[in-house]
C-alpha positions in Angstrom: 172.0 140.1 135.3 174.8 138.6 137.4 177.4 140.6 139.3 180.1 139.2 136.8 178.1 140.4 134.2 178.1 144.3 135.8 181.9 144.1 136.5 182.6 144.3 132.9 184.4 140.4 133.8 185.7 139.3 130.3 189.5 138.0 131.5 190.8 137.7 134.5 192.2 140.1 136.9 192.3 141.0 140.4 189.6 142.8 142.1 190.0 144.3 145.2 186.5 144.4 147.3 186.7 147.5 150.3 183.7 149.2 152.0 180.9 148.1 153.9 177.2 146.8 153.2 178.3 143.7 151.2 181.6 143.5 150.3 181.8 139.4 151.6 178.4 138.7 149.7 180.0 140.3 146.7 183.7 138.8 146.7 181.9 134.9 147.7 178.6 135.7 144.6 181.3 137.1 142.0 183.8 133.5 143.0 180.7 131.6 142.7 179.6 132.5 139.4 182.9 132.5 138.0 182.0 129.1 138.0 179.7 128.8 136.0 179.6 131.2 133.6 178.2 131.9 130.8 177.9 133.6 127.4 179.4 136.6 128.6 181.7 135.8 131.2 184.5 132.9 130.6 184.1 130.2 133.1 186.5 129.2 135.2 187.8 125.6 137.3 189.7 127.8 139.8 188.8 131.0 141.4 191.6 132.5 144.0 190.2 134.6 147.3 192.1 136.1 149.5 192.5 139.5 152.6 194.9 141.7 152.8 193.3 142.1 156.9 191.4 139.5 157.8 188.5 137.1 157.0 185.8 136.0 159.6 186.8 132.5 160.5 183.3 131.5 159.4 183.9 132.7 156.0 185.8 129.9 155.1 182.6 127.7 154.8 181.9 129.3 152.1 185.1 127.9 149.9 185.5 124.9 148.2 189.4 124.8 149.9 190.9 126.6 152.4 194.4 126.8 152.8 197.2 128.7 154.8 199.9 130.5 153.1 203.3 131.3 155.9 205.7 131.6 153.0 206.9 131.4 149.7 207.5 127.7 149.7 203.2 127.3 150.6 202.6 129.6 147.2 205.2 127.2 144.8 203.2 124.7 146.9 199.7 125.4 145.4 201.6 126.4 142.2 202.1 122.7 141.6 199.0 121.4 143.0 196.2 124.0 142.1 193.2 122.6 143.6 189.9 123.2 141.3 186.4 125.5 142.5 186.8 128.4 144.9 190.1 128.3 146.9 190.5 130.5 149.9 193.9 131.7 151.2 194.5 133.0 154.1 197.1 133.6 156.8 196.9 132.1 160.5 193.8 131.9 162.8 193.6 134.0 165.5 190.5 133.5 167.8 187.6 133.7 165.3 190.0 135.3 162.3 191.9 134.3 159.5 194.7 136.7 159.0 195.4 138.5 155.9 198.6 137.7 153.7 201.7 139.9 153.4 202.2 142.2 150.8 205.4 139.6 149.7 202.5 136.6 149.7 200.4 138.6 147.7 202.7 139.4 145.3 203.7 135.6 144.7 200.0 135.2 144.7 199.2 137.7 141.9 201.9 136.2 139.8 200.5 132.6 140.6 196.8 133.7 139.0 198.6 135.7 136.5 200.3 132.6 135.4 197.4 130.1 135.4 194.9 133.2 134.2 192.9 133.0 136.8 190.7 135.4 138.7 192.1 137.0 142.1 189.5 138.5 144.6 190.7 140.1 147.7 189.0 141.6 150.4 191.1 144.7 151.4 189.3 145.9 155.1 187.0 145.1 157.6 183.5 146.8 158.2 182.4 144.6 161.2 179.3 143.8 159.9 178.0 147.8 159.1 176.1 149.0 156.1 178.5 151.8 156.1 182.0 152.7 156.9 184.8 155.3 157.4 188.3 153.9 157.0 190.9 154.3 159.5 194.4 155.7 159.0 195.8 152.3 158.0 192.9 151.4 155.2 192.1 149.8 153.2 195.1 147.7 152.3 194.5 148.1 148.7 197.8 145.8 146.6 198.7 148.1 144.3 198.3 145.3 141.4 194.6 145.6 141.4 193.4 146.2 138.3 189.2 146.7 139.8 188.2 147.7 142.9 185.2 147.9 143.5 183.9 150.0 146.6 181.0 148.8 148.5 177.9 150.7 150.4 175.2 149.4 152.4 171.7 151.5 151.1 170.0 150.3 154.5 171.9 153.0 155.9 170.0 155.2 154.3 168.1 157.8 157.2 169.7 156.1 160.2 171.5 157.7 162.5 175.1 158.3 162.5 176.4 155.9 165.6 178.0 152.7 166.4 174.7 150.8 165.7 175.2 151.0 161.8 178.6 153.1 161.2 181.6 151.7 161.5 183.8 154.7 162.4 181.5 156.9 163.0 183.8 160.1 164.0 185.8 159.7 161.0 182.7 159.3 159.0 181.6 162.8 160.0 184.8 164.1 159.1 184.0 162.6 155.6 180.2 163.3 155.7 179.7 166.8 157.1 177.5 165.6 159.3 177.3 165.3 163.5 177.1 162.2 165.5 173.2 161.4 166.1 171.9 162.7 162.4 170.2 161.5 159.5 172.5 159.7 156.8 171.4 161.2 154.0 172.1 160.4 150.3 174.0 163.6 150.0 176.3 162.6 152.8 177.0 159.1 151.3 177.7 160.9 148.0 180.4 163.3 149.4 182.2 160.7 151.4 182.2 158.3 148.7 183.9 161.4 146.4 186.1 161.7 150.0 189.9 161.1 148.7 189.9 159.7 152.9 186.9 158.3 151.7 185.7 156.1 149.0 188.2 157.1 147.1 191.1 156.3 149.4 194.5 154.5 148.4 192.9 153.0 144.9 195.7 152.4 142.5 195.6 155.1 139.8 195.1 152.5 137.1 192.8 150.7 138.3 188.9 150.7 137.4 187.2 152.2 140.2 183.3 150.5 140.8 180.5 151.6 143.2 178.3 148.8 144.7 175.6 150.4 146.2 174.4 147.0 148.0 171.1 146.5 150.4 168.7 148.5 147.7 166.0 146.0 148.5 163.2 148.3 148.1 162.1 150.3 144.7 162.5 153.4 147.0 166.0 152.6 147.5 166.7 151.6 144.2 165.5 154.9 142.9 167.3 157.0 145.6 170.5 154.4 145.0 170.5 155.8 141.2 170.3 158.7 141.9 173.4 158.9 144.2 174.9 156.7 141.4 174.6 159.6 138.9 176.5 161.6 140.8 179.3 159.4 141.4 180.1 159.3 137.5 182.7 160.2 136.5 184.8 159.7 139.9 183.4 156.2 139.5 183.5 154.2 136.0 180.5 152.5 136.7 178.0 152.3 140.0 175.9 148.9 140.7 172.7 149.2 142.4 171.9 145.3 143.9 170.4 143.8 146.4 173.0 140.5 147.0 171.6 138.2 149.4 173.8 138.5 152.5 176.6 135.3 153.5 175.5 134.1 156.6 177.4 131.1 157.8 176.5 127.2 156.8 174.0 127.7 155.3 175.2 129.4 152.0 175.9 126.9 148.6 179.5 126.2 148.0 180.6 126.1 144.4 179.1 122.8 143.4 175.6 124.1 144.1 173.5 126.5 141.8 173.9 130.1 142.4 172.9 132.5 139.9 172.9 135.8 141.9 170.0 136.7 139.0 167.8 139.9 139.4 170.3 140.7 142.5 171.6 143.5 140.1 169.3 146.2 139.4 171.1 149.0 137.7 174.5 149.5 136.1 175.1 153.0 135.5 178.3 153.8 133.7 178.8 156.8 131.6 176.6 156.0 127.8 178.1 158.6 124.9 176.0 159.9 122.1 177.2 159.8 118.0 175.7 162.3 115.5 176.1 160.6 112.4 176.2 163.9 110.2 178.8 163.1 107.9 177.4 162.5 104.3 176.5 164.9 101.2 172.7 166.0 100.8 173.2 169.0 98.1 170.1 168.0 96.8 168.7 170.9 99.5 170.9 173.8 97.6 172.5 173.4 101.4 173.8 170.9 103.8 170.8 169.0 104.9 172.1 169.0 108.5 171.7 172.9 108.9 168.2 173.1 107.4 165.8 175.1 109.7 162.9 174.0 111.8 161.7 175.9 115.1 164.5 178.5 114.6 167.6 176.2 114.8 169.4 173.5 112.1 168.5 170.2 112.7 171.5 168.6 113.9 171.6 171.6 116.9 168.4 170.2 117.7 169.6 166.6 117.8 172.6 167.6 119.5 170.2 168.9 122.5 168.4 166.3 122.3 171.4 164.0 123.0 172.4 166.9 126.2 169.4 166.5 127.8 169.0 162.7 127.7 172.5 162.9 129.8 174.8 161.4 127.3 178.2 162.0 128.0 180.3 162.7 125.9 178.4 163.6 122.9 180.4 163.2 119.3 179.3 164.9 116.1 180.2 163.1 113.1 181.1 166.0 110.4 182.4 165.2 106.9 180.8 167.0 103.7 180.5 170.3 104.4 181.9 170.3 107.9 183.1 173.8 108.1 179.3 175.2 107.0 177.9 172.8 109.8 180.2 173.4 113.0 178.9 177.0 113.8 175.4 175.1 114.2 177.1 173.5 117.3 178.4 176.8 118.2 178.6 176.8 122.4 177.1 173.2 123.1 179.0 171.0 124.8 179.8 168.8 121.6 182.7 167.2 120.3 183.5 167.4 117.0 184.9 164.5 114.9 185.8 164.8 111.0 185.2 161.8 109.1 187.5 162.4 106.1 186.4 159.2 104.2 183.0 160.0 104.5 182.2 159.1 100.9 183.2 155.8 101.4 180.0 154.8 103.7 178.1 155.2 106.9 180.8 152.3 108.3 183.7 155.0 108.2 181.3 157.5 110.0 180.6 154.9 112.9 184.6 154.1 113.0 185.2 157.6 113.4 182.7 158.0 116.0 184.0 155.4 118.0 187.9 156.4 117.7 189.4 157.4 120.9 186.1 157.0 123.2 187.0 156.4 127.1 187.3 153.2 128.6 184.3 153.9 130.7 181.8 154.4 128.3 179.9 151.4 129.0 177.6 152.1 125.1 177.0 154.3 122.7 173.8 155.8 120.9 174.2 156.5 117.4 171.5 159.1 115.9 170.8 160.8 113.0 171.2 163.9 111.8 167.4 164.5 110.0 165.7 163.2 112.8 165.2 166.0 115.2 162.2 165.3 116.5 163.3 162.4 118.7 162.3 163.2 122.0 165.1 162.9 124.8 162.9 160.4 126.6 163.1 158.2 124.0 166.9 158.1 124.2 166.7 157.9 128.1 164.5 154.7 127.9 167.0 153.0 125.8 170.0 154.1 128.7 168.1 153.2 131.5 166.5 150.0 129.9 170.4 149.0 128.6 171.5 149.5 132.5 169.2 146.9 133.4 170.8 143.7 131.1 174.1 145.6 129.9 172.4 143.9 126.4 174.5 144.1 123.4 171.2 146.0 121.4 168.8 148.1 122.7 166.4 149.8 119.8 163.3 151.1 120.0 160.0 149.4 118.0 157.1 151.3 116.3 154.4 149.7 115.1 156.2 146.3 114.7 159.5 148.3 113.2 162.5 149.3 114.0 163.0 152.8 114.8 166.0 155.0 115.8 168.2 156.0 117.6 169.6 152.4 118.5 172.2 152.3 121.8 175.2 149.4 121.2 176.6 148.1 124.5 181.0 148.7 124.4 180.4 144.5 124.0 179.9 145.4 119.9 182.1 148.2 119.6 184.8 145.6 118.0 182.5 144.6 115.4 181.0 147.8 114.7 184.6 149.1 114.1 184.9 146.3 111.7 182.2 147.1 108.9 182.8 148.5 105.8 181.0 150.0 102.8 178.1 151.5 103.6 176.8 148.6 105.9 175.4 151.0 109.7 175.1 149.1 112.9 172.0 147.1 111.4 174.1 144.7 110.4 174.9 143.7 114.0 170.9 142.8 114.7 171.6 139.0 113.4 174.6 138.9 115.4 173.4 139.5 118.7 170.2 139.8 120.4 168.3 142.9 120.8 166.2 144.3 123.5 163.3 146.1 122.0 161.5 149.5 123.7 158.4 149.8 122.7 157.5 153.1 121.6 154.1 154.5 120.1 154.5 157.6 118.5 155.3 156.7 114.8 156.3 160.0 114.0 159.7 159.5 115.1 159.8 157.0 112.0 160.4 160.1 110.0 163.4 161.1 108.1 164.3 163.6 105.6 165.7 162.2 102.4 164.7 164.7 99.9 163.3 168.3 100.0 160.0 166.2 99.7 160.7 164.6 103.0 161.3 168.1 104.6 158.2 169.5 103.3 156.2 166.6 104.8 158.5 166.7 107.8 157.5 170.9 108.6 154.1 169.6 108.1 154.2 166.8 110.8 155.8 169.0 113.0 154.4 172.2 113.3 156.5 175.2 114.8 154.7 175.8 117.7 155.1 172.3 119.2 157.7 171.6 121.1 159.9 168.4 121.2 160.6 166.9 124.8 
């Protein structure tokens, strides 16, 4: 997966890149894939960069062009001749740095690439070269157009101690941290002063989509103490990245004309994943609402529902039509949204629409699941999140014996043409449309549904009530 790919890039905007461990890597990989682009990500002939502080004078190897901006006349300048491939725009030299732009430049320079619809990447304050950083009083220099930022963090920080050597600030990160010069960084302490409003979190537009890169995870150690720390930046965070970029260090990186992929540099995307309940139709062929049938002392979608809890997704959506007033009190104190589907009998499509009707922005996929299948185990739906944060795939279902099971998770990529079906056409109709990433699974019992009171019969066979479901 590239960068690109993990920012959600579909059109372009401005991202502003702040923090520490990275943040030059990141704005120079992002510019450089722009470029060549792919299936997912719309290519681009020109990709603006720019500082709001400074660059390293260095840094400018790295562009295809760079230019000084003094004043309005330089921007109507590059309005009218628009050089092509990475274009870097900076302010003055000054000894070994290129100065950042006025807030005025960057205005005219956020029209320009609104204009041309190009992407804008700005680097918005300095680190000097630290995995990790405190900001001072005047950072970061956020423009309040920025419609990403994305907030950088070094994980090679990780169990150092607090100091000059790898903090940048290090007083004002123990305001932020809790801790005392000399300690242990600790993943808790990252955690709190990314949360830190003086922090991570400081002078971010309100609008704007706020993104953790959690950079320098080179080892599977650190990419598994990285995802955790991830976790608990949702949802102060829309997403958190977990990469390992390879670090810009002077001539000898590519420029735009060379191949860079930035591939298996991203390891995890974590962004929150919500869970849908389809539990909408008629089954009075039960002399009751098949969804509150019993097994293990509890209706079936209550167990589902947990089921959907414990694998972490967030929020979780029950799809009620038929019977919907006999069903709710099964849901009774869980931490479950409920959705009425009042054109239930017009097919499973209307079910899925409903389901997906007023969902976040930062759901990054959903996981639909069904009602009369309570016996899917929570790890099952947990391989198909952590699996889906390693591609951000369009499809990710699980396959038993050479078929496809449920539940299936659908990246927010398909959400416009699962919003589109009719009828009673489900999200299977979407598996010739895009490709799927299969989890292999080998219990075939979760194949089982329950159709008819035959089907329940054979389902309290298959699962006795002493067992327990993970």
């Amino acid at each position: 997966m590239q960068l690109i790919t993990s920012l959600r890039y579909n059109q372009p905007f401005a991202i502003a890149f702040v923090g520490a461990g990275g943040k030059s890597t990141a704005i120079f990989t992002a510019a450089k894939q722009l470029l060549t682009a792919g299936r997912q990500v719309p290519s681009q002939k020109t990709v603006l960069l720019t500082t709001s502080t400074h660059f390293s004078a260095w840094q400018a190897d790295q562009a295809d062009h760079h230019l000084i901006l003094v004043n309005e006349e330089d921007v109507r300048n590059l309005r009218k001749n628009l050089p092509s491939g990475i274009v870097l725009l900076t302010g003055k030299r000054d000894s070994n740095l290129l100065g950042g732009l006025s807030q005025r430049l960057l205005d005219d320079l956020h029209q320009l690439a609104e204009s041309q619809q190009l992407p804008l990447l700005i680097e918005a304050d300095g680190s000097h070269m630290h995995p990790i950083k405190a900001p001072a009083e005047h950072e970061p220099a956020i423009p309040g157009f920025s419609q990403v930022v994305v907030v950088t963090l070094g994980m090679q920080a990780l169990g150092k101690p607090v100091g000059l050597e790898w903090v940048h600030r290090p007083e004002q990160f123990c305001k932020l941290s809790g801790l005392r010069p000399g300690q242990e960084i600790t993943a808790e302490a990252m955690v709190k002063a990314f949360l830190s409003q003086e922090g991570g979190l400081k002078n971010i537009p309100r609008s704007a989509r706020r993104i953790a890169l959690l950079n320098q995870a080179d080892t599977p150690e650190l990419q598994g103490i990285a995802g955790r720390i991830a976790e608990m930046l949702i949802p102060a965070y829309q997403a958190a990245i977990i990469s390992s970029l390879a670090p810009v260090s002077g001539r000898a990186q590519p420029k735009s004309n060379e191949t860079v992929t930035g591939e298996d540099a991203i390891h995890a995307v974590v962004e929150p994943v919500c869970g849908i309940i389809l539990a909408a139709g008629g089954s009075r062929r039960f002399g009751q609402p098949k969804q509150i049938l019993t097994w293990r002392g509890e209706p079936l979608i209550r167990h589902v529902a947990k089921t959907a809890l414990r694998a972490g997704l967030d929020p979780v959506i029950a799809v009620l039509g038929d019977a919907m007033k006999e069903i709710v009190p099964s849901l009774k104190d869980l931490n479950v949204r409920i959705a009425n589907n009042e054109r239930w009998m017009e097919g499973v499509s209307t079910s899925i629409c409903t389901g997906l009707a007023g969902l976040r922005e930062d759901v990054g996929g959903a996981v639909f699941l069904q009602a009369d299948q309570p016996q899917i185990p929570s790890q099952l739906v947990k391989s198909l999140v952590e699996a889906h944060r390693t591609t951000l795939g369009p499809i990710v279902a699980p396959q038993i014996d050479g078929m496809r099971g449920n539940p299936v998770l659908f990246d927010r990529e398909t959400f416009p043409a699962l919003s589109g079906l009719d009828g009673d056409w489900g999200g299977r109709a979407l598996f010739s449309h895009y490709p799927i990433q299969w989890i292999t699974w080998h219990d075939p019992k979760v194949l089982i549904d329950i159709d008819s009171p035959e089907d329940y019969r054979k389902f309290l066979e298959a699962f006795p009530e002493t067992e327990e479901v993970a």
